[in-house]
N, C-alpha and C positions, 0 to 999 in steps of 0.2 A: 825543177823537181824531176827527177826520175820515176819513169814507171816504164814496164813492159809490157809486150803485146802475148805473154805467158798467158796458156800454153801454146799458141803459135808460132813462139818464137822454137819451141821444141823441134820443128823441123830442119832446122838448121844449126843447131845448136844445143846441149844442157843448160838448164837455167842458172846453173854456178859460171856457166862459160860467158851465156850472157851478163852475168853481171861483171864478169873479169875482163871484158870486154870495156866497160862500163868505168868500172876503176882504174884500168892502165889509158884511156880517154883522158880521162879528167885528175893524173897523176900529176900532173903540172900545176893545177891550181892550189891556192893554197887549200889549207887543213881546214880553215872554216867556211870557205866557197866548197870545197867537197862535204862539211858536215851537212850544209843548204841543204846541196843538191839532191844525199841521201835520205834526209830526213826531217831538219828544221822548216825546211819551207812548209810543207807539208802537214806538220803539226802546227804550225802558226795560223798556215791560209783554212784549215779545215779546224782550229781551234780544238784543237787535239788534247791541250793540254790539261792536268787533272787539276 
């Protein structure tokens, strides 16, 4: 899962930078290890779903 330490990370960084940061990281993985990482896990582990 992805999360950030926002807005803390604001002193180093915009949070669009932080996340591009984030996405050019994990641009090797495939396309559903990066939908995980953004957002599947997340919805699963915290049963997000409607």
């Amino acid at each position: 899962m992805f999360g950030s330490d926002w807005p803390v990370c604001l002193l180093a960084a915009s949070y669009a930078e932080s996340c591009e940061i984030i996405t050019h990281y994990f641009s090797g993985f495939s396309k559903k290890d990066q939908d995980k990482i953004r957002g599947t896990n997340a919805v699963e582990f915290y049963d997000l779903k409607d």
